[in-house]
N, C-alpha and C positions, 0 to 999 in steps of 0.2 A: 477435459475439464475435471473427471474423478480425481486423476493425479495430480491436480494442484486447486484440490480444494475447491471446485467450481468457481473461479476466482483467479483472474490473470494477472492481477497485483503480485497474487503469490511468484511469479517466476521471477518480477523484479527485486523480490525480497531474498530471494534464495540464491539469485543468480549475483548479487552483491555481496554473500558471506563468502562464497564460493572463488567469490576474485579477491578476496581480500586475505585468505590461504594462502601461507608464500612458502610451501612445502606441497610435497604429493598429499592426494585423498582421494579416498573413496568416494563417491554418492549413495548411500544406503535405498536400493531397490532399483539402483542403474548401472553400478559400477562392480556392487557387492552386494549380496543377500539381506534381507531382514534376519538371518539365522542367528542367536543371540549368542552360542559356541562360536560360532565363525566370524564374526565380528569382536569377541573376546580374543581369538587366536591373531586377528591382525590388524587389533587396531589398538593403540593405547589409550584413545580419547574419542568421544562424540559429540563436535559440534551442532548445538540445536538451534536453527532459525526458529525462535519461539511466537512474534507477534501477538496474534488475542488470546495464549491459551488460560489466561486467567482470568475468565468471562462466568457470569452468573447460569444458572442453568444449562450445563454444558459436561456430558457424560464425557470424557474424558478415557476413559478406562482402558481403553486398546490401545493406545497409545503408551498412557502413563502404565501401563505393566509390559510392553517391548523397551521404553526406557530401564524400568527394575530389572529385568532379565538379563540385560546385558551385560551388568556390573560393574559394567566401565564408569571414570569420571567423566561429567556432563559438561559443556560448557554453552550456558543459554546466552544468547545472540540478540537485542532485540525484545528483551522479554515485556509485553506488556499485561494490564488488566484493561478490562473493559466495563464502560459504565455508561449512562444515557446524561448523568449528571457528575460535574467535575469534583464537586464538594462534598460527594456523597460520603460516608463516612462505612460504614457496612455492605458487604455484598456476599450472596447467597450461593457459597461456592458447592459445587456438588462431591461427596468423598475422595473421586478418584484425582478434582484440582488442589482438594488438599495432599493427598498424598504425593503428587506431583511438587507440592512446596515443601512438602519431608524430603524430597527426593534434591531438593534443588538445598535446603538446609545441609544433608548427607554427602551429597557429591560435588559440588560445585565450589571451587576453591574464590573463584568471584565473579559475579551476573550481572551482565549488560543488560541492563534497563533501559527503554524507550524516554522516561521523565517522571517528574518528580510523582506524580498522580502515583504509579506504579510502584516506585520507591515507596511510599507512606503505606500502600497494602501491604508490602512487603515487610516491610517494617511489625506492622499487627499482627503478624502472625512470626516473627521471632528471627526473620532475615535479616540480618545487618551489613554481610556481606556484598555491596551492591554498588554499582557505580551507575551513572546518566549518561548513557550516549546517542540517545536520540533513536534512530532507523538505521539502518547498517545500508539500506537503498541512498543513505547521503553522500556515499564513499564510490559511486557505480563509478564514475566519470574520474581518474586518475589525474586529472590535469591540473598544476598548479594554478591557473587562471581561471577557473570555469566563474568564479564572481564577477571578473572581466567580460567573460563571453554573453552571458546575463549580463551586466549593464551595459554593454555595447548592444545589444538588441533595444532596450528600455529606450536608450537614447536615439532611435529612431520610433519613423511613426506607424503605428499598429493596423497593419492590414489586413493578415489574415491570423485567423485562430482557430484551437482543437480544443474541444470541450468532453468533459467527461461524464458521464453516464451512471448513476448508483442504481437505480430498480424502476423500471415500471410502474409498480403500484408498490409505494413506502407504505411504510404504516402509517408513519408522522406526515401529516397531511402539508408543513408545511415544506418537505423534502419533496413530496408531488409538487406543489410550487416552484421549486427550484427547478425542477427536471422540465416541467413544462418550458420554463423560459428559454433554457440552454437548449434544446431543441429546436425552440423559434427561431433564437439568433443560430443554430446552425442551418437552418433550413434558409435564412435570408444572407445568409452572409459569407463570405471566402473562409467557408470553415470545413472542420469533421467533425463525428463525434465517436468517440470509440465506447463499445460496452464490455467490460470487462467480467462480467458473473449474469447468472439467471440463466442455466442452460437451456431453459424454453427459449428463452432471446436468444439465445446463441444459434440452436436450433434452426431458428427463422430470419436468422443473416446468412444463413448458409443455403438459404430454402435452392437457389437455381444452382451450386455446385452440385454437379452429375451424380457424386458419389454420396451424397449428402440424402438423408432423411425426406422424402415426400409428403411425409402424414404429417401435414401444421392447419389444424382445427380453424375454418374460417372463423367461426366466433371469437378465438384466439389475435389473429389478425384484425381485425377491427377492436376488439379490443384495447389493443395495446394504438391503435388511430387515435383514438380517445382520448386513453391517459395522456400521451401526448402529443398531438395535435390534432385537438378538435377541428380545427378550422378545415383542414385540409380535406379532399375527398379519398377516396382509397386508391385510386390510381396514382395522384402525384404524394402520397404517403409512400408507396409503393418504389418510384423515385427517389424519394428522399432516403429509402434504406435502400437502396444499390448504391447510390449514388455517395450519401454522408456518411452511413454508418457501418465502422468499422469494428472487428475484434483481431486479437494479434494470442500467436502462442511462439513467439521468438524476441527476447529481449532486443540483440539490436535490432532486428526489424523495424520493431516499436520505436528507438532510439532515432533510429537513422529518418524515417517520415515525420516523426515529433519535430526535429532540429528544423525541418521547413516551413514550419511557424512562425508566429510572431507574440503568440501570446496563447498560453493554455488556462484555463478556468473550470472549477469542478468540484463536486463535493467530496472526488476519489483521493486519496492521499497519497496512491502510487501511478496511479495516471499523470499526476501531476508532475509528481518526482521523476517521473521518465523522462519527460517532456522540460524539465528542468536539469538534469543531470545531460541534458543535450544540447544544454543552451539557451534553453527558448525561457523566457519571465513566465510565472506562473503566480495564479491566485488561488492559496485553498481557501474552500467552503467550510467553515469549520461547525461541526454539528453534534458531537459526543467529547467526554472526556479524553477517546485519544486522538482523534483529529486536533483539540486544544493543544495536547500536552506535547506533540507531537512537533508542530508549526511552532510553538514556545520555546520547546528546546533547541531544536534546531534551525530558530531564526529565520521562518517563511513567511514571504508574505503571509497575510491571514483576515480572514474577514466574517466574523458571526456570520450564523445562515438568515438569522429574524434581520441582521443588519445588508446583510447581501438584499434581500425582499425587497426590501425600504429603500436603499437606496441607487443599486443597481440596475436601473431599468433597462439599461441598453449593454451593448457591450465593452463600450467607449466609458462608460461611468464604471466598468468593472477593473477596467485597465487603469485607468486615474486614482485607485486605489491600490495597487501593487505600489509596496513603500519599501524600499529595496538601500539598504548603504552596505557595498559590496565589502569595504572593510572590515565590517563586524561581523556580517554572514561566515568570510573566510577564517578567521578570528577564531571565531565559537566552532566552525567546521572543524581547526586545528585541535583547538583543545577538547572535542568530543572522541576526534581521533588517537590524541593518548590516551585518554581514558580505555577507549576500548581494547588499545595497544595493553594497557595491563593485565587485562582481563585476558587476549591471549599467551601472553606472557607466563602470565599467573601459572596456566596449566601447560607451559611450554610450547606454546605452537609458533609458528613463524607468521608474521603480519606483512604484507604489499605495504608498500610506500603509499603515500599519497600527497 
């Protein structure tokens, strides 16, 4: 969980840049050192999977000075910002993410941006260099059909589904709302749920692996009964996490149990996309400026979380809301793909088909 961000969205983010390399590479702290000489002596370029790193409140600093050290050109991946509100106009970057956008000014011949939200930060602060391509997790699935493979599921009837998991206890009270529900209908229905971050959760899905950590705080345990499912007592709680809930640290693993769905639902944005790059229909939750900007650009289904509340009661009213015309998905998919084709371009690297 340290090596990827306590956060297992991250491997499908990384693990999509990485197939989309149509030449040899390194993976910097698997294949080759962080050593910033040694990475100068054999590499011409560093591709960066960027995601949230231009988020408010967010020390930065060890990163963004292994990037300056290297002196190599950059090529950001993905690059987004983060914000609670889409409109917002201002965000309280800390020194080290602005210097990170000197850096991305300095080195970067052209940067794949997630959407327009991100573009317009960029934009304020003197980036012009920039194109839209959505999530580089859109490209996981090589197949020219996969819009077909998603509508061929849609057009059958919804039996089983996998839902996705964001925290235990949100801060935003109506994000508990949501987690509660997706729990019920996993708990009653031919579902899973997978939880992807909160190493204390992680921790306590692992509680009866042999090799696994024993010390999981009873009051911890009931706790987490609580937040989500009051009703239940702590035995068939207990049940319900052998039995529903799942985490994964292997992309196709993830891929391959996701495909035996029938329909995935969640406020996760790469739960979803796994479970979508495998075929299966999916509904995002949409809850911040990049879950918006995110499902906008790259043409997902999409559903407000205050409108998810209201009028999703079941799971059956979640699925009647996937709004899916596989034409324009494939479409918008293509032309996110050349965009991003330039940007490797730009700085000479080789792009996978898709």
């Amino acid at each position: 969980m340290r090596l990827i961000g306590n956060n297992a969205g991250n491997l499908l983010f990384q693990y999509a840049v990485t197939k989309l390399i149509g030449e040899p590479y390194d993976i910097v702290g698997l294949t080759t050192s962080w050593d910033p000489k040694r990475l100068r002596d054999q590499c011409r370029v560093l591709v960066v999977p960027s995601a949230n790193f231009l988020r408010e409140n967010f020390d930065f600093s060890h990163y963004v000075n292994f990037l300056e050290s290297t002196g190599l050109p950059l090529v950001f991946v993905g690059l987004g910002a983060q914000a609670d509100d889409f409109e917002k106009d201002t965000l309280d970057f800390h020194p080290s993410v602005l210097r990170l956008i000197d850096l991305i000014r300095e080195r970067s011949e052209l940067v794949a941006v997630r959407g327009e939200f991100t573009a317009r930060v960029l934009e304020r602060y003197g980036v012009t260099s920039h194109v839209v391509t959505g999530c580089p997790s859109n490209f996981t699935n090589p197949s020219t059909n996969l819009a077909g493979m998603i509508a061929d599921k849609l057009a059958r009837p919804m039996r089983s589904f996998i839902t996705h998991a964001d925290e235990p206890w949100p801060k935003k009270h109506y994000k508990a709302h949501v987690e509660r529900r997706l729990a019920a209908w996993t708990l009653n229905g031919r579902s899973v749920m997978v939880q992807q971050s909160v190493p204390a959760m992680i921790r306590y899905l692992r509680l009866n692996n042999p090799v696994a950590e024993k010390d999981v705080p009873v009051q911890f345990e009931d706790g987490l009964r609580r937040a989500l499912l009051s009703d239940c007592e702590l035995e068939a709680f207990r049940d319900f996490l052998a039995v529903k809930l799942r985490t994964y640290y292997d992309v196709d693993q993830w891929m391959e149990d996701s495909a035996k769905f029938d329909f995935s639902v969640g406020l996760r944005l790469h739960g979803n996309m796994i479970a979508w790059q495998s075929g299966t229909p999916a509904l995002w939750i949409t809850h911040d400026s990049r879950t918006k900007e995110l499902t906008d650009t790259m043409a997902l289904p999409s559903i407000d979380v205050h409108e998810f509340i209201e009028k999703c009661k079941t799971v059956d009213e979640a699925w009647e809301r996937v709004e899916f015309d596989s034409s324009i998905y494939s479409s918008r998919r293509l032309e996110l793909y050349d965009k991003l084709k330039q940007v490797f371009h730009a700085s000479g690297i080789a792009i996978r088909a898709v």
